[in-house]
N, CA, C and O atoms as a GROMACS GRO file, in nm:
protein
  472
    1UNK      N    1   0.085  -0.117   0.000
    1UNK     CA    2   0.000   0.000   0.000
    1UNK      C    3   0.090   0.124   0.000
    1UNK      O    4   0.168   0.131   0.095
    2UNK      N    5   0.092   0.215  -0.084
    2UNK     CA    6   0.171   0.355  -0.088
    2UNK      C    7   0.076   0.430  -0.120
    2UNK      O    8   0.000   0.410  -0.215
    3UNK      N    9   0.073   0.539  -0.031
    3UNK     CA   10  -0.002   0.657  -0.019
    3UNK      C   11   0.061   0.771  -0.067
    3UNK      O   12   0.161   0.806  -0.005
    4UNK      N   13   0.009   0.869  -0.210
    4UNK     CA   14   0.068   0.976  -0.241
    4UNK      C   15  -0.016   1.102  -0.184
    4UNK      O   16  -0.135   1.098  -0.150
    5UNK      N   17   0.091   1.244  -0.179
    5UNK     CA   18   0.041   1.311  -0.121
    5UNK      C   19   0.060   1.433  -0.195
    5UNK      O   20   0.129   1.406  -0.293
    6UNK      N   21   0.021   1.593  -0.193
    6UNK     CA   22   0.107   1.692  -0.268
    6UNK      C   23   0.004   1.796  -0.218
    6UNK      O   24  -0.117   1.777  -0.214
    7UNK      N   25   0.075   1.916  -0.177
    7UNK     CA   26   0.083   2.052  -0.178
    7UNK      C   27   0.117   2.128  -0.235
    7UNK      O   28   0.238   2.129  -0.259
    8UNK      N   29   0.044   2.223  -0.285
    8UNK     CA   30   0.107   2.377  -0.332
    8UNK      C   31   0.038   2.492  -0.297
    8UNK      O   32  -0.084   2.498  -0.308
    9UNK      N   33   0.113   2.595  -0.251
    9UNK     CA   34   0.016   2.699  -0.197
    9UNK      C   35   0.098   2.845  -0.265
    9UNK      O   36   0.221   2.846  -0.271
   10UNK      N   37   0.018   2.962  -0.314
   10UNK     CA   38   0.134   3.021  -0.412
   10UNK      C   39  -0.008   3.160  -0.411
   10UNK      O   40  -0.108   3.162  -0.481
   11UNK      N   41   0.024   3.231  -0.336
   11UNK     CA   42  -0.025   3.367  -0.285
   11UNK      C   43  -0.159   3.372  -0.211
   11UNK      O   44  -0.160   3.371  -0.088
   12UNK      N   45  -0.310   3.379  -0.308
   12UNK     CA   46  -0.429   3.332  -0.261
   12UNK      C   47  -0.454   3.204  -0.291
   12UNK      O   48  -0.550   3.154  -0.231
   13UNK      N   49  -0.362   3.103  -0.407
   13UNK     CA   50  -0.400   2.999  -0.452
   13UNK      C   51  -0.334   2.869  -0.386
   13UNK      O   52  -0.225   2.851  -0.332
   14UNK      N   53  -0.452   2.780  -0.413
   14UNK     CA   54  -0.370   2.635  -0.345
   14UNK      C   55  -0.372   2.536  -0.438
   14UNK      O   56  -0.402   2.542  -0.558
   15UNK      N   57  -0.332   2.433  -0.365
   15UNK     CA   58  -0.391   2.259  -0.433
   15UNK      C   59  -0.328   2.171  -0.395
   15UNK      O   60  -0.206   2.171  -0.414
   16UNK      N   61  -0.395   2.060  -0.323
   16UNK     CA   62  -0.375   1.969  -0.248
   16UNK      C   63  -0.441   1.839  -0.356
   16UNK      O   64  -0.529   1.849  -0.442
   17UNK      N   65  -0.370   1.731  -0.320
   17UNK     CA   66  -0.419   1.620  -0.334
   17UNK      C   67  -0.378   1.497  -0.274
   17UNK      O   68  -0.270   1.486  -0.215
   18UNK      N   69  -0.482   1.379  -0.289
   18UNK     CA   70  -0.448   1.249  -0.187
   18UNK      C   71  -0.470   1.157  -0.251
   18UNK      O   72  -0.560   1.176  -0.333
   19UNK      N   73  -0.411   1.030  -0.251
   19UNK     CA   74  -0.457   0.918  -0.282
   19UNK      C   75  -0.404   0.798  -0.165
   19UNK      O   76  -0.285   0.766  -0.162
   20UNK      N   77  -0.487   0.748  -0.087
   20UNK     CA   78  -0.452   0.643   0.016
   20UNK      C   79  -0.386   0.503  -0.036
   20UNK      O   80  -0.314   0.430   0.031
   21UNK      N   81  -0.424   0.486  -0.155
   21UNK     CA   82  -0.374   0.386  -0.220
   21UNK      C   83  -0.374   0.201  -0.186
   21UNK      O   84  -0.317   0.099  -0.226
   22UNK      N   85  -0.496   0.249  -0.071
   22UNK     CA   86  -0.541   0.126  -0.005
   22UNK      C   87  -0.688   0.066  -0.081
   22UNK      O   88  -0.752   0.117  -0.172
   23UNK      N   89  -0.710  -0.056  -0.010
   23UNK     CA   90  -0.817  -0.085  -0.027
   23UNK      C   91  -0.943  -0.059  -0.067
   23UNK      O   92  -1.012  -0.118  -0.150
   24UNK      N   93  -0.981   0.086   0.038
   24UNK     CA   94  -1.103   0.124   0.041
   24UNK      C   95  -1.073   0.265  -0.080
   24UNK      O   96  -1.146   0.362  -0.058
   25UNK      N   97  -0.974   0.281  -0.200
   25UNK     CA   98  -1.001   0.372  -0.257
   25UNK      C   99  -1.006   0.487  -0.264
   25UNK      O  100  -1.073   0.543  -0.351
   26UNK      N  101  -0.929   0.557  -0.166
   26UNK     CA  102  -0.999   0.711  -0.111
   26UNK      C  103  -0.929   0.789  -0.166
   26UNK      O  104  -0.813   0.753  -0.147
   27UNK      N  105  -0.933   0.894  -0.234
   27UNK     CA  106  -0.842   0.977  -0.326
   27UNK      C  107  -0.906   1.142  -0.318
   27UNK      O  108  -1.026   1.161  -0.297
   28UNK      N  109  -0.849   1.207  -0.328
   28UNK     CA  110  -0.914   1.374  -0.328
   28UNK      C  111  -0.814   1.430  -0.365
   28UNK      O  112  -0.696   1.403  -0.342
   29UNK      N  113  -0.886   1.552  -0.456
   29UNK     CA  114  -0.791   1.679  -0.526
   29UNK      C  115  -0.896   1.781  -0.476
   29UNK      O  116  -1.010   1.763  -0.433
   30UNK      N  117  -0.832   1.880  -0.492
   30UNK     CA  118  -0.887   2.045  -0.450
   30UNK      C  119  -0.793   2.175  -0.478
   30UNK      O  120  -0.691   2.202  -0.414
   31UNK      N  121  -0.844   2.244  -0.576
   31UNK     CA  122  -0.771   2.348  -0.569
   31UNK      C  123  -0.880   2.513  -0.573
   31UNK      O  124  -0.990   2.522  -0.627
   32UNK      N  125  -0.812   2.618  -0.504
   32UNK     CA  126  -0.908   2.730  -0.448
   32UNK      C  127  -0.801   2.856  -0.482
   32UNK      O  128  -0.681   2.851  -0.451
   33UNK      N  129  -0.857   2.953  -0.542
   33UNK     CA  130  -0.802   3.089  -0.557
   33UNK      C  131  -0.948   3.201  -0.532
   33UNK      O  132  -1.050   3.226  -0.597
   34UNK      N  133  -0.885   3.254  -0.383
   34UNK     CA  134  -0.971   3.360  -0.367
   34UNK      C  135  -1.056   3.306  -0.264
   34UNK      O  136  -1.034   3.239  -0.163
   35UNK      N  137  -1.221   3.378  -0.348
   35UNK     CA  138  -1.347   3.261  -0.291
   35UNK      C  139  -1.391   3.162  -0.388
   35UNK      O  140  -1.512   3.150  -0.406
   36UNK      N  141  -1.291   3.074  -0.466
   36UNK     CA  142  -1.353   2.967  -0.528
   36UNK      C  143  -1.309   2.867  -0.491
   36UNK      O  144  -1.204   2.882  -0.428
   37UNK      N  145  -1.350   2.745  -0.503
   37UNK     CA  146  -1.289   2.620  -0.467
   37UNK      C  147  -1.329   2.504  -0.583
   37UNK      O  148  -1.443   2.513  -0.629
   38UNK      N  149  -1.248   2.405  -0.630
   38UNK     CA  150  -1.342   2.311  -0.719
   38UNK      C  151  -1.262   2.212  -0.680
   38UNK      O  152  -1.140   2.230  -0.668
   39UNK      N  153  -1.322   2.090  -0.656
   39UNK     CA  154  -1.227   1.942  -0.659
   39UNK      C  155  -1.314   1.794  -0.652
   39UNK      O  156  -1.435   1.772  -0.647
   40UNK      N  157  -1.222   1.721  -0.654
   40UNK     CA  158  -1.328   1.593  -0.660
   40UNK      C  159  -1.280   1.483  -0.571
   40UNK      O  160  -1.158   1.468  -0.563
   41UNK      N  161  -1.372   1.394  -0.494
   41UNK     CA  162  -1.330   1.270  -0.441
   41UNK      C  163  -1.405   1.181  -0.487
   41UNK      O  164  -1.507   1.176  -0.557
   42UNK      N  165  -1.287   1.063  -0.398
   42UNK     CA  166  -1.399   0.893  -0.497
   42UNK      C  167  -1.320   0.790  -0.323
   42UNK      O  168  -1.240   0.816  -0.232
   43UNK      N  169  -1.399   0.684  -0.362
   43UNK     CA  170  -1.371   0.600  -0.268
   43UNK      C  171  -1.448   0.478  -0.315
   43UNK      O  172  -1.530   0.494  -0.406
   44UNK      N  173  -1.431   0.373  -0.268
   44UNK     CA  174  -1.530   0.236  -0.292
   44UNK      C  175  -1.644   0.215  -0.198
   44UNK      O  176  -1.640   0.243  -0.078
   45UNK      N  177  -1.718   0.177  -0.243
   45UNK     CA  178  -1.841   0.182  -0.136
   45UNK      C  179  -1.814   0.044  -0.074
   45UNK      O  180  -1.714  -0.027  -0.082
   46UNK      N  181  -1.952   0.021   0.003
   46UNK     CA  182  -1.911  -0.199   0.023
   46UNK      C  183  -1.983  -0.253  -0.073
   46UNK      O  184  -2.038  -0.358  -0.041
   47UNK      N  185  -2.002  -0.216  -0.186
   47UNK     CA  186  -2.074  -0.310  -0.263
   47UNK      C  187  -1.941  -0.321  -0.380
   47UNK      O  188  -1.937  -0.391  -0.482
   48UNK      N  189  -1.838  -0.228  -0.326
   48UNK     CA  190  -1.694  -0.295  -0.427
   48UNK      C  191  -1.702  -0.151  -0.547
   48UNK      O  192  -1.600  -0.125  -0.610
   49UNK      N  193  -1.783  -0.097  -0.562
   49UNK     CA  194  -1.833   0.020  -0.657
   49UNK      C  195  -1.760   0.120  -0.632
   49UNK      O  196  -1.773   0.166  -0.519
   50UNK      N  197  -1.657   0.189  -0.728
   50UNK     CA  198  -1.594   0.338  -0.702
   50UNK      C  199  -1.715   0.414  -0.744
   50UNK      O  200  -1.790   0.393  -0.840
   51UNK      N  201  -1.723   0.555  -0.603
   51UNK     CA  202  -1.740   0.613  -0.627
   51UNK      C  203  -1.710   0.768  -0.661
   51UNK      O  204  -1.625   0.820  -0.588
   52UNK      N  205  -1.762   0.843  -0.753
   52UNK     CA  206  -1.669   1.007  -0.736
   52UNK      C  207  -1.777   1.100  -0.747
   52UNK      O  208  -1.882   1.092  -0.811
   53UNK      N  209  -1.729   1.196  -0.670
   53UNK     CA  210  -1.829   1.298  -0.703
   53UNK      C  211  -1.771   1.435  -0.700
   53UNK      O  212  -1.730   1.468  -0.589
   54UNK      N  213  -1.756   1.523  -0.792
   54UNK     CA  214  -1.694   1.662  -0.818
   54UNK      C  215  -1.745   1.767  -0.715
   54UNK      O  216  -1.801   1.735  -0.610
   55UNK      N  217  -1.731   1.845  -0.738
   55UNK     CA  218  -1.778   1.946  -0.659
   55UNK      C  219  -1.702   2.085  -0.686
   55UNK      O  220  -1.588   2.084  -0.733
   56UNK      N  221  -1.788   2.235  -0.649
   56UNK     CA  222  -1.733   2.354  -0.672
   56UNK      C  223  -1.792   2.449  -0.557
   56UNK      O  224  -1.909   2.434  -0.522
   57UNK      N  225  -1.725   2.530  -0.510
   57UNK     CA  226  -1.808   2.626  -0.402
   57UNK      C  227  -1.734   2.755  -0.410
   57UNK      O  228  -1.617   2.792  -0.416
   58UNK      N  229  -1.855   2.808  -0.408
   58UNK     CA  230  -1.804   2.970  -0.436
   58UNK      C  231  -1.912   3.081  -0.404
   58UNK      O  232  -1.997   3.035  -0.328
   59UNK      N  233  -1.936   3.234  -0.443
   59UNK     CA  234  -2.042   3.280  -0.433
   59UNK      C  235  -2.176   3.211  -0.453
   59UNK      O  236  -2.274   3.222  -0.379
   60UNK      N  237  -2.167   3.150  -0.545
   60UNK     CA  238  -2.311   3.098  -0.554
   60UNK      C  239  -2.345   2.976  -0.489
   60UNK      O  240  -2.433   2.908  -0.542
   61UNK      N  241  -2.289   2.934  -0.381
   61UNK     CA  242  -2.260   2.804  -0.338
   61UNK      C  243  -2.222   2.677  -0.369
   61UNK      O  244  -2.212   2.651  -0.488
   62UNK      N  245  -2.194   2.575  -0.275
   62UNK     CA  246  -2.204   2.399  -0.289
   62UNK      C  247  -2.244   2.364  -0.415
   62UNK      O  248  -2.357   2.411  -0.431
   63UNK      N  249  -2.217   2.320  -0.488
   63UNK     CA  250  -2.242   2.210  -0.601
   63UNK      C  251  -2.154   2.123  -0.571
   63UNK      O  252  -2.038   2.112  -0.529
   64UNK      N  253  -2.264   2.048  -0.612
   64UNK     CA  254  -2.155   1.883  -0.642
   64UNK      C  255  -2.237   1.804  -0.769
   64UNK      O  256  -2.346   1.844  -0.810
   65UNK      N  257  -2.160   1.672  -0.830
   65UNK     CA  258  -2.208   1.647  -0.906
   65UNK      C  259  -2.145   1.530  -0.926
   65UNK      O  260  -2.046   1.516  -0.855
   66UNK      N  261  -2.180   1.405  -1.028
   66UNK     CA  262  -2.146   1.303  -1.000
   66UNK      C  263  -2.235   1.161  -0.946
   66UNK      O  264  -2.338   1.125  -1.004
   67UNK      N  265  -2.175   1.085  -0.822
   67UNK     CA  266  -2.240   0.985  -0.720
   67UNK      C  267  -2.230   1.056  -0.625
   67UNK      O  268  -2.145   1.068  -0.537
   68UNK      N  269  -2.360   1.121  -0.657
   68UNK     CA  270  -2.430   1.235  -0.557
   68UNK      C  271  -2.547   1.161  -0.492
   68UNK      O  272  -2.567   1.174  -0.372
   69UNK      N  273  -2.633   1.074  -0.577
   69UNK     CA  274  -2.771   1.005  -0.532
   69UNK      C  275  -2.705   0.911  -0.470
   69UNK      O  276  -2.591   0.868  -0.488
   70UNK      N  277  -2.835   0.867  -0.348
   70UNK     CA  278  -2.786   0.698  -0.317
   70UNK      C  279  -2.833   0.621  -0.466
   70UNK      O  280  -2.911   0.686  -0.536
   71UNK      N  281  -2.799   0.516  -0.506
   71UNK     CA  282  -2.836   0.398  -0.570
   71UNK      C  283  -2.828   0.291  -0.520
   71UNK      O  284  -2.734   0.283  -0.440
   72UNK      N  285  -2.906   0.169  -0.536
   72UNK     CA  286  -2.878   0.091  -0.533
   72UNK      C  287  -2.792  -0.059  -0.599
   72UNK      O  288  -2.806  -0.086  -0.718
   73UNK      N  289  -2.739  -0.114  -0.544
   73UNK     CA  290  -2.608  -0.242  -0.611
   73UNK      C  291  -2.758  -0.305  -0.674
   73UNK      O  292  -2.872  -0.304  -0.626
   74UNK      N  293  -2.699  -0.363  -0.814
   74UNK     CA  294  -2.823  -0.448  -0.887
   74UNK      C  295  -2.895  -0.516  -0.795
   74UNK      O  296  -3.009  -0.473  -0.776
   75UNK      N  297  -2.839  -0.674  -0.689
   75UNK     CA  298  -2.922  -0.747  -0.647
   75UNK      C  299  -2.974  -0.671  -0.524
   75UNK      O  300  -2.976  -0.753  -0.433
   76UNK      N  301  -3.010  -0.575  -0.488
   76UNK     CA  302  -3.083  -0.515  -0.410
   76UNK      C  303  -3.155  -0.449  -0.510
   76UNK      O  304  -3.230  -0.543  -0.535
   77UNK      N  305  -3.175  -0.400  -0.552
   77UNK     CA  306  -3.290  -0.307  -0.714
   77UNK      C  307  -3.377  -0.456  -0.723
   77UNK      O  308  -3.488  -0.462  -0.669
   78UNK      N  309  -3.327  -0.560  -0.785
   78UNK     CA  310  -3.398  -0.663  -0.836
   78UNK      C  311  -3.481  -0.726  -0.685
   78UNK      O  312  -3.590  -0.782  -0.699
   79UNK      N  313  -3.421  -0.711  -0.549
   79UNK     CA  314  -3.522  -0.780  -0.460
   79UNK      C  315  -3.642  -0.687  -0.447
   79UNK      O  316  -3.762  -0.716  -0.453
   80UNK      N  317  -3.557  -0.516  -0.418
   80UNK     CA  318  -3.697  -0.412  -0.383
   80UNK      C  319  -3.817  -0.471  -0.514
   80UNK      O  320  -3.931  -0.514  -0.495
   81UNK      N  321  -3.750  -0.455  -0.635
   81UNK     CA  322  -3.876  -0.514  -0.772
   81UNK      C  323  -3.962  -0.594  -0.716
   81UNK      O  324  -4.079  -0.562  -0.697
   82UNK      N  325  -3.892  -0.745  -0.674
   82UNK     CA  326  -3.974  -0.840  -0.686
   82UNK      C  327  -4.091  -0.802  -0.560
   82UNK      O  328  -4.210  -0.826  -0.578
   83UNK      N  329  -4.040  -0.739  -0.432
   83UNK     CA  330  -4.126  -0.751  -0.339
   83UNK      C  331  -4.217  -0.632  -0.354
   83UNK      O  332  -4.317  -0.626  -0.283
   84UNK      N  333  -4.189  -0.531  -0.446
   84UNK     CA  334  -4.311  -0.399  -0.476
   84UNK      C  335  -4.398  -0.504  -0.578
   84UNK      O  336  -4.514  -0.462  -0.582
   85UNK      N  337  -4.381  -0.637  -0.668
   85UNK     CA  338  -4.481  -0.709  -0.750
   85UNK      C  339  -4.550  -0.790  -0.671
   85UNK      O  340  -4.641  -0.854  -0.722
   86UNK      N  341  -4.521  -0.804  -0.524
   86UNK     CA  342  -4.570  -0.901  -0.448
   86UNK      C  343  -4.638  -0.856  -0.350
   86UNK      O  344  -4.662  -0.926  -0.252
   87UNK      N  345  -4.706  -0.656  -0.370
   87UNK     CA  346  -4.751  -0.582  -0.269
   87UNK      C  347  -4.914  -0.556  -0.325
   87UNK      O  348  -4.958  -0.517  -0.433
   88UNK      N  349  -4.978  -0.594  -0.202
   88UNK     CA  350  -5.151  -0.606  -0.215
   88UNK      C  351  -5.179  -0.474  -0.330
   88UNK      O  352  -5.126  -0.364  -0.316
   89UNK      N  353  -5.277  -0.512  -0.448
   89UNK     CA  354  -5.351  -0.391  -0.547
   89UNK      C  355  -5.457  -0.350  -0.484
   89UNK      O  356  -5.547  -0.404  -0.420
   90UNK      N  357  -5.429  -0.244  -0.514
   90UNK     CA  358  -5.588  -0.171  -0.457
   90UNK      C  359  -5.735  -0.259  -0.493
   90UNK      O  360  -5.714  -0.352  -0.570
   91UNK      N  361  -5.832  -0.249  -0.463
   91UNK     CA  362  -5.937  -0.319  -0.494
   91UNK      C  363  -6.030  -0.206  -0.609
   91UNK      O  364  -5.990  -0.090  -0.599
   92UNK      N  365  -6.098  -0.217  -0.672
   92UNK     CA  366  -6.170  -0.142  -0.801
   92UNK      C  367  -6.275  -0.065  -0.693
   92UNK      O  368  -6.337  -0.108  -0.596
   93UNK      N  369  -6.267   0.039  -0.741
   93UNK     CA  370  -6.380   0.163  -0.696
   93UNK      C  371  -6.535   0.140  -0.678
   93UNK      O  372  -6.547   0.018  -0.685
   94UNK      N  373  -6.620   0.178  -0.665
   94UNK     CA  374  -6.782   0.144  -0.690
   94UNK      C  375  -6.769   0.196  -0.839
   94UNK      O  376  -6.690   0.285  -0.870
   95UNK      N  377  -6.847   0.137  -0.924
   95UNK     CA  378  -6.890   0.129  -1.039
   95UNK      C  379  -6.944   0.320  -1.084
   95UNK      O  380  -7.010   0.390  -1.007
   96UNK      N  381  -6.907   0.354  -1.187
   96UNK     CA  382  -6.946   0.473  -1.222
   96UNK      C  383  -6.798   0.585  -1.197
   96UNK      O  384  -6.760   0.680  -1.266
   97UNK      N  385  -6.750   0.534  -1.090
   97UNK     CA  386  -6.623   0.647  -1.075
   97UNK      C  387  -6.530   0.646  -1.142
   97UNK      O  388  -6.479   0.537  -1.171
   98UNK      N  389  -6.483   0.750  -1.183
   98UNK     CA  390  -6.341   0.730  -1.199
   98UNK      C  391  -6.222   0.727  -1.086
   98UNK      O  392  -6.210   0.785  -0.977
   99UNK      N  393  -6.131   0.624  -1.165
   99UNK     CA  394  -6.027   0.593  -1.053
   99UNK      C  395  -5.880   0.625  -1.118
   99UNK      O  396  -5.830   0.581  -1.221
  100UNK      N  397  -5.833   0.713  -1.026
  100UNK     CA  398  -5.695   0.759  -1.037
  100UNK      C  399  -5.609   0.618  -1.083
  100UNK      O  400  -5.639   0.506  -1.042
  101UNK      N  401  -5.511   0.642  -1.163
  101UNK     CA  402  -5.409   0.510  -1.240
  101UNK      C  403  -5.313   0.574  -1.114
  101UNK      O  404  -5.305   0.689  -1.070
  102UNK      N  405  -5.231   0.426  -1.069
  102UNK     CA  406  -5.195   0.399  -0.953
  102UNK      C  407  -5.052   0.486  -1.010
  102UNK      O  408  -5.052   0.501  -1.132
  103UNK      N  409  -4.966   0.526  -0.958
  103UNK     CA  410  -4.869   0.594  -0.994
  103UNK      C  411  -4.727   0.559  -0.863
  103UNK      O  412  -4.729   0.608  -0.750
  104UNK      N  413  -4.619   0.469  -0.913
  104UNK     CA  414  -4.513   0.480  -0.856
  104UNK      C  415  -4.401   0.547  -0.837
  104UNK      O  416  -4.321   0.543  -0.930
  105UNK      N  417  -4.370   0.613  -0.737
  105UNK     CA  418  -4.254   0.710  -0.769
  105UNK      C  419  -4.141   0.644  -0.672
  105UNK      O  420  -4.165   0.574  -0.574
  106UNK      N  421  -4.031   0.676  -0.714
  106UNK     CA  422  -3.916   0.590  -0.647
  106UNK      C  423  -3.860   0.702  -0.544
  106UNK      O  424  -3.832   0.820  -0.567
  107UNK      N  425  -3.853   0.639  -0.440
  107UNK     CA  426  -3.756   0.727  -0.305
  107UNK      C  427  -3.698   0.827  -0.331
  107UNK      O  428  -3.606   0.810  -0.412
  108UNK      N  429  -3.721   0.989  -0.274
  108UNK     CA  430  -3.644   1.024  -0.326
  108UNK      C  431  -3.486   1.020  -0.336
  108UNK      O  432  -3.416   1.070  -0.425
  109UNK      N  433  -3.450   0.955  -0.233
  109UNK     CA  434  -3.308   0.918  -0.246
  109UNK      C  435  -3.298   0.846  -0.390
  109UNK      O  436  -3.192   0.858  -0.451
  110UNK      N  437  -3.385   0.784  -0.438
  110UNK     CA  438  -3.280   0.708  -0.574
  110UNK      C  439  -3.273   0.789  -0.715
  110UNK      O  440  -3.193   0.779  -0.809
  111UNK      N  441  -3.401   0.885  -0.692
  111UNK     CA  442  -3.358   0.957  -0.775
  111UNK      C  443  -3.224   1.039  -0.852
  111UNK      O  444  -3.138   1.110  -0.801
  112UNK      N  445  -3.240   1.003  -0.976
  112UNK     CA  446  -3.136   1.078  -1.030
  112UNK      C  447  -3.045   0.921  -1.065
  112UNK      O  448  -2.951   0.945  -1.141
  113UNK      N  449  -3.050   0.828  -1.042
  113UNK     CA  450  -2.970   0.674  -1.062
  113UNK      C  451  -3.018   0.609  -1.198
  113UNK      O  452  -3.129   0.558  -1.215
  114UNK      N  453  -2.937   0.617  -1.274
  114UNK     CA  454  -2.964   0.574  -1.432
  114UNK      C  455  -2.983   0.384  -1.408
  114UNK      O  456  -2.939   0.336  -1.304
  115UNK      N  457  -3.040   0.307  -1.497
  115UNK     CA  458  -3.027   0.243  -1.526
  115UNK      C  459  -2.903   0.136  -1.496
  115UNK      O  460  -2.902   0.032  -1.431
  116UNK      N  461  -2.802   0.201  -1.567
  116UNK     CA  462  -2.673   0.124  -1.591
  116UNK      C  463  -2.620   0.181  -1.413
  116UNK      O  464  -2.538   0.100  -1.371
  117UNK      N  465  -2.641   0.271  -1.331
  117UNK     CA  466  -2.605   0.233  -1.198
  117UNK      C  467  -2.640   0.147  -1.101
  117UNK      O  468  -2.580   0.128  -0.995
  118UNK      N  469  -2.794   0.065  -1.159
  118UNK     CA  470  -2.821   0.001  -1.054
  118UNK      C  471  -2.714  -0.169  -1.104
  118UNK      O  472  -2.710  -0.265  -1.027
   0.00000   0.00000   0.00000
């Protein structure tokens, strides 16, 4: 395991970066002149998955961007599936009404998780 490291600092401006070079992945850059800042980290989650997520802060604040949402690892997506197909349907209205079409919306935590992340 070798861990790299680096500094530079050069009037209002900086920039740092890390990489642990271990196991769990953990790496960060950052560099800031003034009131801006922009940099990015990543690490492995426990499902073995790198993650990174950028980021910038300044007058207009916090952004980040990236593996920003939770998602879920595939075989957890595929159990929540099977057990939302295995959850009681509403029963049909009295005759004459109209009935709202049932509408699923996903947590908002998973929002924003493409396809190819789960």
């Amino acid at each position: 395991m070798a861990a790299d490291m680096g500094l530079n600092i050069a009037g209002g401006a900086y920039n740092f970066g890390y990489n642990t070079g271990d196991a769990g992945g953990h790496s960060r850059v950052e560099s800031g002149n003034g009131n801006t800042v922009s940099g990015s980290y990543s690490y492995v989650d426990a499902n073995g998955d790198r993650r990174t997520v950028q980021y910038s802060a300044g007058p207009g604040g916090y952004q980040a961007s990236g593996d920003v949402e939770r998602c879920l690892d595939s075989e957890t997506a595929l159990a929540e599936a099977a057990l939302a197909d295995m959850a009681p349907q509403r029963p049909p209205g009295p005759a004459g009404l109209h009935q709202a079409a049932s509408v699923v919306t996903p947590h908002p935590s998973y929002r924003g998780c493409s396809i190819a992340q789960l």
